[in-house]
C-alpha positions in Angstrom: 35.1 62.6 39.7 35.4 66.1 41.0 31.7 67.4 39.6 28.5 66.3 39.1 29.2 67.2 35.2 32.1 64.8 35.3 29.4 62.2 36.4 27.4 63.0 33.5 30.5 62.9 31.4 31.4 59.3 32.9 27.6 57.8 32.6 27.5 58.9 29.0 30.7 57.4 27.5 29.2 54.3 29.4 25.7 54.6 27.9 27.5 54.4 24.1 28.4 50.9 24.7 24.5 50.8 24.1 23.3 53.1 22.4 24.6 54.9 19.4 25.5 58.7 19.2 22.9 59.4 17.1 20.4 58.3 19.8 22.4 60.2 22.7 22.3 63.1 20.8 18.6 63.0 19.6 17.6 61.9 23.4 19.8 63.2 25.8 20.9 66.4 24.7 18.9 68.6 26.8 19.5 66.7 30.2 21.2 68.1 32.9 22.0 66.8 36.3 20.5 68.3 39.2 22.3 66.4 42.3 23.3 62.9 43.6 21.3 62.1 46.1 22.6 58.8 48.9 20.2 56.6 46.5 19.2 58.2 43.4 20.4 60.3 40.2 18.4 63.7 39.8 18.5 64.7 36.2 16.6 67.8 34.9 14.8 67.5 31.1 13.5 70.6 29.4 11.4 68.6 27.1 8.4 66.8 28.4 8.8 64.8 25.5 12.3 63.5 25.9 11.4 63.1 29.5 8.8 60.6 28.8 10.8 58.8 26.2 13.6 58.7 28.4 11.8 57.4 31.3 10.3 55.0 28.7 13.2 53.5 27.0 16.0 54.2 28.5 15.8 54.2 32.6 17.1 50.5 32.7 19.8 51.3 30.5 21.1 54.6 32.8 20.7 52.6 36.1 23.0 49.5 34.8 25.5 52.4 33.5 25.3 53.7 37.6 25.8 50.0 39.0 29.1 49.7 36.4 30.4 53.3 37.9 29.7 53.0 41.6 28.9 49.5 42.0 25.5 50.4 43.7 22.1 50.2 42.7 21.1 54.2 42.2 17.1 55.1 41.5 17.2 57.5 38.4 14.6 60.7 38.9 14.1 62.5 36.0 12.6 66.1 36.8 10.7 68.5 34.0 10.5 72.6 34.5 7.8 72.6 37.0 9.4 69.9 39.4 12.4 71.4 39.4 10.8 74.6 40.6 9.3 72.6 43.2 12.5 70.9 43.7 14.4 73.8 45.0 11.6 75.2 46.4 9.5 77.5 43.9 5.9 77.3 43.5 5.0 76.7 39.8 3.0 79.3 38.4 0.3 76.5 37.4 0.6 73.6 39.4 -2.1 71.4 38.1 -1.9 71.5 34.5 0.4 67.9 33.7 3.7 68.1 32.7 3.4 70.1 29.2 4.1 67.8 26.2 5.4 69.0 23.1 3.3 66.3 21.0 0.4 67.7 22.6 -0.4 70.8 21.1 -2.6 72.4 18.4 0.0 72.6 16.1 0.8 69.3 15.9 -2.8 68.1 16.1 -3.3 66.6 12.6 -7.2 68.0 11.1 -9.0 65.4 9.0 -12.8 65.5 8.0 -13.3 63.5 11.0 -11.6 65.7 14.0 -12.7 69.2 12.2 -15.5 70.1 14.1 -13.9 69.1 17.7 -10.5 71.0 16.7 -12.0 74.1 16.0 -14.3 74.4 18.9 -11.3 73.3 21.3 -9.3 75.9 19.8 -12.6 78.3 20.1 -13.0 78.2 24.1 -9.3 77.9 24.2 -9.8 81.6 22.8 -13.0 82.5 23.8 -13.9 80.7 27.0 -17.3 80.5 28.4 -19.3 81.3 25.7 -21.6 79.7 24.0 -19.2 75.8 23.6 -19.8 75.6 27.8 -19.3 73.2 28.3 -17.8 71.5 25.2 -17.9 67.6 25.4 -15.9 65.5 23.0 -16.7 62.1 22.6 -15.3 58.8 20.6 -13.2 56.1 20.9 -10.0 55.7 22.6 -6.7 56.9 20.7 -8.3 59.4 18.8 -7.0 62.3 20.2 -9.2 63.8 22.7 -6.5 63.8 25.0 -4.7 65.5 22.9 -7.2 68.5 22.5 -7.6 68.7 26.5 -3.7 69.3 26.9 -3.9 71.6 23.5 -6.6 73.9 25.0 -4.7 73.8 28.8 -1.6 75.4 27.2 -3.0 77.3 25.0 -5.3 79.1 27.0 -1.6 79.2 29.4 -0.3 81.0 26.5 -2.9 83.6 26.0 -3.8 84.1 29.7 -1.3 83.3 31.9 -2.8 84.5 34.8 -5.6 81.6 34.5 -6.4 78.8 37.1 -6.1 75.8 34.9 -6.9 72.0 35.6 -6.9 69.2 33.7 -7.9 65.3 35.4 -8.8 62.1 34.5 -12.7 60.6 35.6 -10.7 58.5 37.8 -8.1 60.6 39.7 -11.3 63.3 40.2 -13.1 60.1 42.0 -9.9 59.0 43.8 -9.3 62.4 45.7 -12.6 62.3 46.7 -12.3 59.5 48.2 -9.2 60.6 50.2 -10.8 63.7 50.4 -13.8 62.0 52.6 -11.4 60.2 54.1 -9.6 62.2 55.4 -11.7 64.7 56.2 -10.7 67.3 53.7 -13.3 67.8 50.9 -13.5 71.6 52.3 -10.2 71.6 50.2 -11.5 69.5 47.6 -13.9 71.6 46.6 -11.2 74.6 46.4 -9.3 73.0 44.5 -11.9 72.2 41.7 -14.1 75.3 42.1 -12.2 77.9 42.2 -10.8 77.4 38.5 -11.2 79.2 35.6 -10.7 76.2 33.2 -11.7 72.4 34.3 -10.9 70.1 32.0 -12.0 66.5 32.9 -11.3 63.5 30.9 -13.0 60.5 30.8 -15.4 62.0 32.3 -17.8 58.4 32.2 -15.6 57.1 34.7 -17.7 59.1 37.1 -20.5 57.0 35.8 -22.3 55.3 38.2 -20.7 56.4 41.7 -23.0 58.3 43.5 -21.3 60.1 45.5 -18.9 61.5 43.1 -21.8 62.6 40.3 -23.1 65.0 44.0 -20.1 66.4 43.9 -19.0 67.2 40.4 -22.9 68.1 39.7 -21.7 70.9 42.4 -18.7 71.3 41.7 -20.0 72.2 37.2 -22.7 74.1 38.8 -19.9 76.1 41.1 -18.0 76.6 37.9 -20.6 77.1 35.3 -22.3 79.9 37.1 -19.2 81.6 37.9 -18.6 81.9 34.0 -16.3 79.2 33.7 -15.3 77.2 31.2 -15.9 73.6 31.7 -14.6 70.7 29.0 -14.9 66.6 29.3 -14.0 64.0 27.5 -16.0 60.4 27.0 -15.9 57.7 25.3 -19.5 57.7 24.3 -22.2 60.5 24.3 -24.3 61.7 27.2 -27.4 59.8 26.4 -25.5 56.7 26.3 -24.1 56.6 29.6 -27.1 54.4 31.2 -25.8 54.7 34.9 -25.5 58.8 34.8 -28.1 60.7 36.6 -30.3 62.6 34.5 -29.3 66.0 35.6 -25.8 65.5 34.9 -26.4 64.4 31.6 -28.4 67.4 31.1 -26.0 69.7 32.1 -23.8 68.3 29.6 -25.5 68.4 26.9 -26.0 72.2 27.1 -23.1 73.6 25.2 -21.7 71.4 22.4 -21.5 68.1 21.7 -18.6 67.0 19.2 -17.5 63.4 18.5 -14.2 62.0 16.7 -13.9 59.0 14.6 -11.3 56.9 13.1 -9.5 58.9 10.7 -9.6 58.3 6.9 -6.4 57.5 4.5 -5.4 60.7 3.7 -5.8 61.8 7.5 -3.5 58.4 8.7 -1.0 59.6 6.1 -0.7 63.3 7.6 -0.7 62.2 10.9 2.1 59.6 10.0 4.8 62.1 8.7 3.4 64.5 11.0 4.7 62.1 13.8 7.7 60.9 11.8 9.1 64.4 12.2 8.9 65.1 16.0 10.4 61.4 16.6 13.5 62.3 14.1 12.5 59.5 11.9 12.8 59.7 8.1 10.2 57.1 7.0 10.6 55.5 3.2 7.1 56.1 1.4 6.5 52.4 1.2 6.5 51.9 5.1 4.2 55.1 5.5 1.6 54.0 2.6 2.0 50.2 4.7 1.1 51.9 8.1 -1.2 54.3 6.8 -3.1 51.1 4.8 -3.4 48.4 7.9 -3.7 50.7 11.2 -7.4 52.1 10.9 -8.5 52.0 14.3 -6.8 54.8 15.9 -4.2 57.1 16.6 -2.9 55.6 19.3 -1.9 52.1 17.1 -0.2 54.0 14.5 2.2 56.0 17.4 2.7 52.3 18.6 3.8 51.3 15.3 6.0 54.6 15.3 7.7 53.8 18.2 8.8 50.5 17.4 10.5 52.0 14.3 12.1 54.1 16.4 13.6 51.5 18.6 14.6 49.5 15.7 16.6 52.5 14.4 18.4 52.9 17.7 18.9 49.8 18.7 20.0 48.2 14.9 21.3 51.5 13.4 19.5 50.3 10.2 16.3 51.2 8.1 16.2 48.7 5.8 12.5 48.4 4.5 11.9 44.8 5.2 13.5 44.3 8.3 11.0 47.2 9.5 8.1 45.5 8.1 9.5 42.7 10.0 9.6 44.8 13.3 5.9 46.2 12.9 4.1 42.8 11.7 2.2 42.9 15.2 1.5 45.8 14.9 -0.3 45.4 11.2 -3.4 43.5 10.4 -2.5 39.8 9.8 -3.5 38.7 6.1 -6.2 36.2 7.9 -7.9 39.4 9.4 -11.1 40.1 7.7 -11.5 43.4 6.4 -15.1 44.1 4.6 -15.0 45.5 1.0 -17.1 48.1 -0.5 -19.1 45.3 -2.2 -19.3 43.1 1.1 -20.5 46.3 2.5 -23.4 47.2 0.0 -24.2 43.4 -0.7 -25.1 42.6 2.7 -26.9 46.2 3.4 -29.3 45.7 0.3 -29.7 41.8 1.5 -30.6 43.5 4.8 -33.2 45.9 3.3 -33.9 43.4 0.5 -32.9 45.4 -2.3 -30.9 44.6 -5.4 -27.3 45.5 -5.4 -27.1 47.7 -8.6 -30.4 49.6 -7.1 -28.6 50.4 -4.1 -25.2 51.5 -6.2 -27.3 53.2 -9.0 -30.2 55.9 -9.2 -32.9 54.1 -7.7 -35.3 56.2 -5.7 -37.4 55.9 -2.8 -37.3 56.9 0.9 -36.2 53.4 1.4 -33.0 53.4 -1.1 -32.2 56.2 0.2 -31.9 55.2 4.2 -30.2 52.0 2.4 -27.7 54.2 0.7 -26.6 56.2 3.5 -26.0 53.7 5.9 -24.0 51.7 3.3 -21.8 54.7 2.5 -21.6 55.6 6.5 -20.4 51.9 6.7 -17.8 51.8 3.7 -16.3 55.2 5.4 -16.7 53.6 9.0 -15.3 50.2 8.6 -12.4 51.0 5.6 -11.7 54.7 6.0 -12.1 55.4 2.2 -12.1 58.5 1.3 -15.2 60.6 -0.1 -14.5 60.7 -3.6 -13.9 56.8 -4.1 -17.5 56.2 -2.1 -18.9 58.5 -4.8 -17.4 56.5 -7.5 -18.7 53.8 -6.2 -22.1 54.8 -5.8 -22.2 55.2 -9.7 -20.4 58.7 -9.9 -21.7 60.4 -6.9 -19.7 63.6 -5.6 -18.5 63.9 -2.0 -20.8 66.9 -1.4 -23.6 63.8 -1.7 -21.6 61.6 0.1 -20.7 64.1 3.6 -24.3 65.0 3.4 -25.2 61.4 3.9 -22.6 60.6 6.5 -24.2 63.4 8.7 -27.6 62.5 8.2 -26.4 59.1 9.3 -24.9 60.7 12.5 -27.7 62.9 13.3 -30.2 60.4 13.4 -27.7 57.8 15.4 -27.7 60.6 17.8 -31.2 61.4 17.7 -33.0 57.9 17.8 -31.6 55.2 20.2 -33.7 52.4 17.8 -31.6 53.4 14.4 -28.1 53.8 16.6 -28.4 50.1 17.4 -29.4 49.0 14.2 -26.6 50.2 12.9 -24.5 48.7 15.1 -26.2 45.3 14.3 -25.4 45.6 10.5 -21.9 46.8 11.5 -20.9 43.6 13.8 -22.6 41.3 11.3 -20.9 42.5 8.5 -17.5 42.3 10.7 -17.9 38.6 11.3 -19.2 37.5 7.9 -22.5 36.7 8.6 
């Protein structure tokens, strides 16, 4: 072996006693290697994306390939554009923005009824920062791409203004470096760090929940940012006003800009985001396995890229597609036929039991300030729990449009946010419909 590129060469024709071209090519096409170090493999990926698939799938594979050539166990580092500046010594021009990731962008953000509101105002103070979204605060349930907006607005606002002091943490890692910070007896540098940005985007921002000490010093450090003009963005899992253990002024603060949340997206939104994934993993899915996915994974995003993935791996690792043996592969993935999933009649029968009206008064034209709160809950419910989409919830509500329908989903919202009594009422009707009662 007289170069490192004869190394690559050699670990390569080694790797396709695993793995077939077609995965070598798709995977490891744009990875170079940096050096041999005495106990690891440095190898350069331009792609964040391959990078973390790489590192995912395919590090135990590339250290066994090593062990074969040089009969030693070698660590495998796999470096993106940043750390490879920082490798040979360059600063990077933004140092705290993560690794960029090609799935996380705006483009490939998939809009649905459900994420409209929080995709434009990301891409708004992406845009326009510090105006009148400061600070913008997303909330919902994990896998539903919130995440995915934070990265989104980070490079995009990279793209328009490079010049910009960007950073994006998680609740957590912002309370762990305080921590060290104290210490250590470096929270003057601390603060720095977080104040003198002119983007801070924070997620799971709850995490912070609770801890004393940090709320002081991120109530500082919003304040520090928000008075400089700065745009500030978080991420939760819930809303403000549910977040028992944070301090008042905190949850003031952040409910001064907008507030956006992001549910579980509907059919015709798992559909889009299913191809829309298909195609930046190379996959070339057969209608019947997307309608399959797109039918039994509800809950999030996050499910359906798990469902994805092992697709994926069956392709490489099989070299087939054959529609059952992928059904095969994903059944843990999809909802077991013993699962209960409410229908639109268990939905409205047990919401006009619970308001003790008759069914086809509830469905039908019936009147009344009391139908009416019935009604909208039982469509928020049939959307909530089944993802149908608008036009079939006015079909079955005797014929209703989906300008009826959208108007009673956000009155449903608006008064969930607005009065803690309703929010948990709902809730009741939602886990007792879930479990049969």
């Amino acid at each position: 072996m007289n170069s490192l590129s004869d190394v690559w060469k050699i670990l390569l024709e080694r790797l396709k006693q695993d793995l077939s071209p077609i995965t070598i090519n798709a995977w490891f096409d744009e990875v170079k290697v940096v050096t041999m170090e005495d106990s690891a493999l440095v190898l350069h990926c331009s792609s964040p994306f391959k990078k973390e698939i790489i590192e995912k799938r395919f590090t135990g594979q590339i250290k066994d390939a090593l062990r074969d050539i040089f009969s030693a166990d070698l660590e495998v580092k796999i470096l993106d554009d940043e750390q490879l500046e920082v490798y040979h010594g360059v600063r990077p021009d933004h140092p705290d923005i993560p690794g960029e990731n090609d799935a996380f962008t705006f483009e490939t953000f998939v809009v649905g009824p459900q994420t409209k509101m929080a995709y434009a105002a990301a891409r708004s103070v992406s845009e326009k920062p510090a105006g009148k979204f400061n600070p913008l605060f997303i909330y919902g349930d994990s896998g539903l791409g919130k995440t995915h907006l934070l990265h989104a607005i980070a490079r995009q606002t990279k793209r328009l203004r490079p010049e910009s002091k960007i950073i994006l943490v998680n609740g957590e890692v912002f309370t762990n470096e305080l921590i060290d910070a104290i210490r250590g007896g470096t929270t003057a540098d601390f603060r720095d760090k977080y104040r003198q940005k002119d983007l801070l985007l924070v997620d799971d921002i709850q995490f912070i929940a609770g801890k004393q000490q940090t709320q002081e010093e991120f109530f500082h450090t919003f304040n520090a940012l928000y008075e400089s003009g700065h745009q500030i963005v978080l991420t939760s899992d819930r809303p403000p006003k549910e977040m028992t253990q944070l301090e008042d002024r905190l949850r003031t603060r952040f409910e001064w800009g907008l507030m956006v949340d992001v549910e579980p997206p509907d059919y015709e939104t798992r559909l889009a985001i299913i191809r829309n994934k298909a195609v930046l993993l190379g996959l070339n899915l057969p209608d019947r396995i997307t309608t399959l996915i797109a039918e039994n994974i509800t809950a999030n995003v996050r499910q359906i890229e798990g469902a994805l993935n092992k697709v994926l791996a069956y392709r490489d690792l099989i070299g087939a597609m054959d529609e059952e043996a992928i059904i095969d592969a994903i059944k843990d993935e999809l909802k077991s036929s013993s699962e209960y999933v409410p229908s639109e009649e268990n939905i409205a029968e047990y919401i006009a039991k619970f308001f003790n009206l008759e069914l086809d008064v509830l469905r039908g034209n019936g009147q009344g300030r009391e139908v009416t709160h019935a009604r909208q809950i039982a469509m928020y419910l049939i959307r909530r729990l089944r993802g149908t989409s608008l036009k079939d919830i006015g079909k079955y509500f005797e014929g209703r449009d989906h300008t009826t329908v959208l108007y009673s989903l956000k009155q449903v919202e608006k008064k969930m946010r607005s009065d803690p009594a309703f929010a948990e009422t709902v809730k009741e009707i939602t886990t007792n419909i879930n479990s049969k009662t």
